[in-house]
LUMFIVO-997381 format. One line per 2 residues: number of its first residue (from 1); for each residue x, z, y of C-alpha. Coordinates in Angstrom, 3 decimals, always signed. Each point is the difference from the previous one (the first is absolute). Example, Ala and Ser with C-alpha at 12.3 -4.5 7.8 and 13.67 -1.06 7.14 Angstrom:
1	+12.300:+7.800:-4.500 ~ +1.370:-0.660:+3.440 $
END
This chain:
1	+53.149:+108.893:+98.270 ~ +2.828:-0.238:-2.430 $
3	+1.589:+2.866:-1.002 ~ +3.550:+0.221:+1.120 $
5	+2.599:+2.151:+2.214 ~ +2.592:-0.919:+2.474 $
7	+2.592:+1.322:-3.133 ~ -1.287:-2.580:-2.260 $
9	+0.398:-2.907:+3.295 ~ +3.646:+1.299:+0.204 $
11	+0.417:-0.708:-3.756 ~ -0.962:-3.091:+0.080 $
13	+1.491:-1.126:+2.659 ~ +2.936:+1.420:-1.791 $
15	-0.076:-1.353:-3.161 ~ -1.201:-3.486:+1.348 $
17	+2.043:-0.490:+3.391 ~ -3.263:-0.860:+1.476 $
19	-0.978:+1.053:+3.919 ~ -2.599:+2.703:+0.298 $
21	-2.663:-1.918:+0.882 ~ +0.387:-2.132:-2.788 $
23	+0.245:+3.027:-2.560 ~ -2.629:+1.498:+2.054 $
25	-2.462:-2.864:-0.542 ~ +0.917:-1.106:-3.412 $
27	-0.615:+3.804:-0.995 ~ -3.826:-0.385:+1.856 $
29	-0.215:-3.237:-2.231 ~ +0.933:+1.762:-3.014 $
31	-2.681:+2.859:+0.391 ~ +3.554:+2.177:+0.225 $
33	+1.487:-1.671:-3.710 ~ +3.189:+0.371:+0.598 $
35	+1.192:-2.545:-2.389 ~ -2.803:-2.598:+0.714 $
37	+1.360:+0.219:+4.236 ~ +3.636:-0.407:-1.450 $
39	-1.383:-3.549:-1.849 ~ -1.706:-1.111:+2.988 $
41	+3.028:+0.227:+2.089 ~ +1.735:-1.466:-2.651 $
43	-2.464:-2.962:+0.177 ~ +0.246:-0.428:+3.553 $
45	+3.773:-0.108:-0.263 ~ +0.299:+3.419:+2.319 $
47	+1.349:+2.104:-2.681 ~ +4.249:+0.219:-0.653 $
49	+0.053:-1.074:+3.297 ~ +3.199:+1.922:+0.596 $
51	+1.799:-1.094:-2.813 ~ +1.077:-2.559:+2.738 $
53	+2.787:+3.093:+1.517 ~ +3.257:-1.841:-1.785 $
55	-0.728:-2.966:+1.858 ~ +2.164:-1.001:+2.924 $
57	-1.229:+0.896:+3.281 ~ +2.619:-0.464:+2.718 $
59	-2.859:-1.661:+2.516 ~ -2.154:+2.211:+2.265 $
61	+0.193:+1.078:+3.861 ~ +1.030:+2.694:+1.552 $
63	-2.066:+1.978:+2.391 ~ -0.086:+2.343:+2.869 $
65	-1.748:+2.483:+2.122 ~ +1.483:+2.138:+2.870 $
67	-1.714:+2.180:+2.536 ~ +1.007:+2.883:+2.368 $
69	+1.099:+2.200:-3.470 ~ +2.146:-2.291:-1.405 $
71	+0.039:-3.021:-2.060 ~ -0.766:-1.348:-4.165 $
73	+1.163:-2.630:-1.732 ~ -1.461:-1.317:-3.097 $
75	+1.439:-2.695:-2.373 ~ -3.160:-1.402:-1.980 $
77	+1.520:-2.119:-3.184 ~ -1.624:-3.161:-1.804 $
79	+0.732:-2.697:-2.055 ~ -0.297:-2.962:+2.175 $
81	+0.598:-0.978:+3.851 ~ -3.859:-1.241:-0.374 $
83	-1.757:+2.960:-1.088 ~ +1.808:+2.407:+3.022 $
85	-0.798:-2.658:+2.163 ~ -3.966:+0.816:-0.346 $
87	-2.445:+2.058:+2.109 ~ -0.186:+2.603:-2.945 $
89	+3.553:+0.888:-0.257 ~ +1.237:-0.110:+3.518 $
91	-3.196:+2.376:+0.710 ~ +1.271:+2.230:-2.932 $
93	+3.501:+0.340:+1.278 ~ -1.172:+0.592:+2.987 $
95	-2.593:+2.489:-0.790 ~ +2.968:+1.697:-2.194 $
97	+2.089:+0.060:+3.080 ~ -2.418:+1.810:+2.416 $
99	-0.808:+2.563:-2.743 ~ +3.302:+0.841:-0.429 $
101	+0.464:+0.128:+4.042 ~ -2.686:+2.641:-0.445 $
103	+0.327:+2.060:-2.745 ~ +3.733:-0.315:-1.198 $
105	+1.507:-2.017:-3.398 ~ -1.987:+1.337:-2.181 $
107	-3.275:-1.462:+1.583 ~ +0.496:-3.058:-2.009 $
109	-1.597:+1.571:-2.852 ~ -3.265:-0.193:+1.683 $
111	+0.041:-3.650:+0.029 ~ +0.634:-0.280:-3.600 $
113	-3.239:-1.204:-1.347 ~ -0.480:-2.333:+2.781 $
115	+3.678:-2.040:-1.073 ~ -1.166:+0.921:-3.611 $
117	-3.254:-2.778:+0.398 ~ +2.551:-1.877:+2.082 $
119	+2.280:-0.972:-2.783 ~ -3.203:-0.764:-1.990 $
121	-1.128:-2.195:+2.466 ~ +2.863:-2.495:+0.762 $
123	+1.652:+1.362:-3.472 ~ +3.643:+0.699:+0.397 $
125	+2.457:+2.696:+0.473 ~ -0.976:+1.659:+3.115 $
127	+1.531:+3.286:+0.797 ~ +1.929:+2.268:+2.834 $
129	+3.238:-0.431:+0.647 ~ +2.178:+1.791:+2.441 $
131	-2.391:+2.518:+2.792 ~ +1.672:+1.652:+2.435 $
133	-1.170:+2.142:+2.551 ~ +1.740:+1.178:+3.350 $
135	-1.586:+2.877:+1.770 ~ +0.706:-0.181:+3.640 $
137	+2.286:+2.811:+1.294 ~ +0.745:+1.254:+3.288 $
139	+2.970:-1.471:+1.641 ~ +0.164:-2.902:-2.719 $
141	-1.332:-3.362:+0.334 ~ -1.169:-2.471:-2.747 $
143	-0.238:-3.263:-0.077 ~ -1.963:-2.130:-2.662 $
145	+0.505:-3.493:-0.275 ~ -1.658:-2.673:-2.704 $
147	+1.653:-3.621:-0.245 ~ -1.167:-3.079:-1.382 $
149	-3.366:+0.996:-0.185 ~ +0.820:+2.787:-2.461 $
151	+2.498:-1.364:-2.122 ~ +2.130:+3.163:+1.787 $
153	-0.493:+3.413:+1.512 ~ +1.869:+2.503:+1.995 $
155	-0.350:+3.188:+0.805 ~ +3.037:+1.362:+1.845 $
157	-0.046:+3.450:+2.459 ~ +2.566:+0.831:+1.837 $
159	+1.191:+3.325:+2.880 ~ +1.698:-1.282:+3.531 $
161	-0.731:-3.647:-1.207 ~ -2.255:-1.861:+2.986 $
163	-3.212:-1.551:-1.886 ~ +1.433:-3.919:+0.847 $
165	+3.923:+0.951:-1.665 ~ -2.299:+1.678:-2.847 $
167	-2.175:-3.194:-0.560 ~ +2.820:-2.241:-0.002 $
169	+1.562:+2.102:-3.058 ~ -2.949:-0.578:-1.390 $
171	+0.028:-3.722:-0.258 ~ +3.952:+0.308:-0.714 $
173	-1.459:+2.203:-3.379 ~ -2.545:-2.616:-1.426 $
175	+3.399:-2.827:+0.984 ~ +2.600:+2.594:-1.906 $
177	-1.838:+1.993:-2.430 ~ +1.802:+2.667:-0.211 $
179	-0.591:+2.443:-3.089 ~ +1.589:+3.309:+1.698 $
181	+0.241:+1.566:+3.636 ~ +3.107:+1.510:-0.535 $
183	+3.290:-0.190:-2.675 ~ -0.854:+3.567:-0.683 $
185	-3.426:-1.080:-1.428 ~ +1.279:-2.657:-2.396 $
187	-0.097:+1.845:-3.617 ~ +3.892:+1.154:-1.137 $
189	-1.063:-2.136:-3.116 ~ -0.634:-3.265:+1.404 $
191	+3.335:+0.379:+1.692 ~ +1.733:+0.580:-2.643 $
193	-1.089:-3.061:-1.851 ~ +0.402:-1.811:+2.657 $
195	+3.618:+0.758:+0.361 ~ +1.082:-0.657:-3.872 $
197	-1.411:-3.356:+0.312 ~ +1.858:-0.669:+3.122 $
199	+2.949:+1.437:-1.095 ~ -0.763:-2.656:-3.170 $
201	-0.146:-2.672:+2.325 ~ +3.103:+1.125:+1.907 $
203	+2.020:-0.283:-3.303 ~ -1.177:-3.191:-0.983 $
205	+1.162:-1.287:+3.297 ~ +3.541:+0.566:-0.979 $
207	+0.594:+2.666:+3.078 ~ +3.163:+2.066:-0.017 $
209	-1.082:+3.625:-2.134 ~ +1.295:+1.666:+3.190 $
211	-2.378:-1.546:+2.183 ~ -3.077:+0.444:-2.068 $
213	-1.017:+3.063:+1.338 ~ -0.064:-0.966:+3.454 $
215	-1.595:-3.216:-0.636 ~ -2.733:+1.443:-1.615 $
217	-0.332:+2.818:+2.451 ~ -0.762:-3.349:+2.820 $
219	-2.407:-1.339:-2.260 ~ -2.303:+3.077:-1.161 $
221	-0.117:+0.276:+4.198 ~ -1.087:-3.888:+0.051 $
223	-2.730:+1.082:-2.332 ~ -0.992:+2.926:+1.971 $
225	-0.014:-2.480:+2.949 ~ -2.605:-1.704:-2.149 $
227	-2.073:+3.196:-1.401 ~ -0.060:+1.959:+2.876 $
229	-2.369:-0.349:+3.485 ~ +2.505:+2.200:+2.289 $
231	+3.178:-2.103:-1.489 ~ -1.644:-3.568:+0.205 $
233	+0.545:-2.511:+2.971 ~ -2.666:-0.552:+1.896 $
235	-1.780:-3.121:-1.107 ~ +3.495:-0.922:-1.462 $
237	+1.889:+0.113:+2.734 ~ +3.215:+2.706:+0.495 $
239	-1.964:+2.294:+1.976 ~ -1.119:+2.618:-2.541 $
241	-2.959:+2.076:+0.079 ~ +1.984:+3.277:+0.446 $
243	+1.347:-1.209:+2.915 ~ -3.417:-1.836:+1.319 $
245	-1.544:+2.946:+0.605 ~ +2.439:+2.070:+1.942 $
247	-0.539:+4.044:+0.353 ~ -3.459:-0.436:-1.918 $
249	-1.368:-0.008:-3.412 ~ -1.659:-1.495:-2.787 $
251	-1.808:+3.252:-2.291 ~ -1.960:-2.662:-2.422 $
253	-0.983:-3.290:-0.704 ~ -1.919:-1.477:-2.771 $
255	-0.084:-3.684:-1.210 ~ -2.056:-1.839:-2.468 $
257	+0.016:-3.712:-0.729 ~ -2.232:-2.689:-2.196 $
259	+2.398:-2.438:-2.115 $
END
């Protein structure tokens, strides 16, 4: 038997970007020559393979899992609409999703070598994007919803909220997409820079100096109206969420999209 460790299967799965089993058996192969594995990956074009991670990968699906505990959502990235429409990925993502359900975020690190010979196999950019997980809490309920076959996930949890009003919101998210639950959460630098370049806009336009302030004051709140889930309308219309929901709340919600 050759004479190798797991260390030296790390390494060269390291310094190659080949899957374990492929290091693995190219190191058998090799009698444990390190170098001689690394040229027969090379010759069966499995080496470099992740020299492919600045290519564009704004395909993939989005997956889900939910149980009694709470509910995961993993967004599982690719190159093409082709490859994450196969039996390999969708099973991946999905596999990703449950694991996560299980064990927490961090669980997707025990699925690495398995999206590792992945990428080999259908060779492009495949990697996780956005996981989420929502642990269920007493008193709270969560909904998780996946549109257009998982071009768009939502997890959303919410505290005097009936589980049809909640679901609803949930569609409304994947429609709106909003970026923030509250004003409060929005980041004191992006509303700053955000209110020079309407204030830019403002001047251009030729308004009275006087009025400038309050001008721009109505339009950083149309923006809000735009960034943030408790200040949108509902599906557009003049109904906002805020309002929508009455005496309950929304504590969370988490959103990921393909495109």
């Amino acid at each position: 038997m050759a004479d190798f460790s797991a260390k030296d299967v790390q390494e060269l799965r390291k310094s190659t970007g080949a899957g374990m089993m492929d290091a693995k058996k190219a190191l058998v192969e090799a009698s444990g020559d390190f170098e001689a594995a690394t040229q027969l990956l090379r010759e069966r074009g499995l080496a470099k393979a992740l020299t492919r991670s600045d290519r564009d990968n704004s395909e993939g699906i989005i997956a889900m899992a939910a149980d009694a505990g709470g509910a995961a959502m993993v967004q599982l990235k690719s190159e093409t609409d082709f490859s994450a429409k196969s039996e390999a990925f969708g099973q991946l993502a999905q596999d990703l999703a449950d694991v996560v359900l299980a064990k927490g975020v961090d669980a997707v690190a025990e699925k690495q070598s398995t999206l590792e010979d992945l990428q080999l196999e259908i060779k492009e950019n495949i990697e996780i994007g956005r996981v989420s997980r929502f642990e269920a809490v007493e008193g709270r309920v969560i909904d998780a919803y996946l549109h257009g076959g998982g071009r768009a996930g939502v997890l959303i949890e919410g505290e005097g909220i009936s589980p049809e009003l909640l679901h609803e919101l949930a569609l409304h998210i994947a429609f709106a997409k909003p970026r923030y639950l509250t004003r409060d959460e929005v980041p004191a630098e992006e509303v700053a820079k955000e209110e020079a370049a309407l204030l830019e806009i403002t001047k251009n336009e030729g308004k009275p100096e006087a009025a400038w302030s309050k001008i721009v004051e109505g339009r950083v709140n149309a923006w809000y109206g735009e960034m943030v889930l408790l200040e949108q309308g509902v599906f557009g219309e003049k109904e906002k969420v805020s309002d929508k929901i009455g005496g309950g709340k929304i504590t969370r919600f988490a959103l990921a999209m393909i495109g």
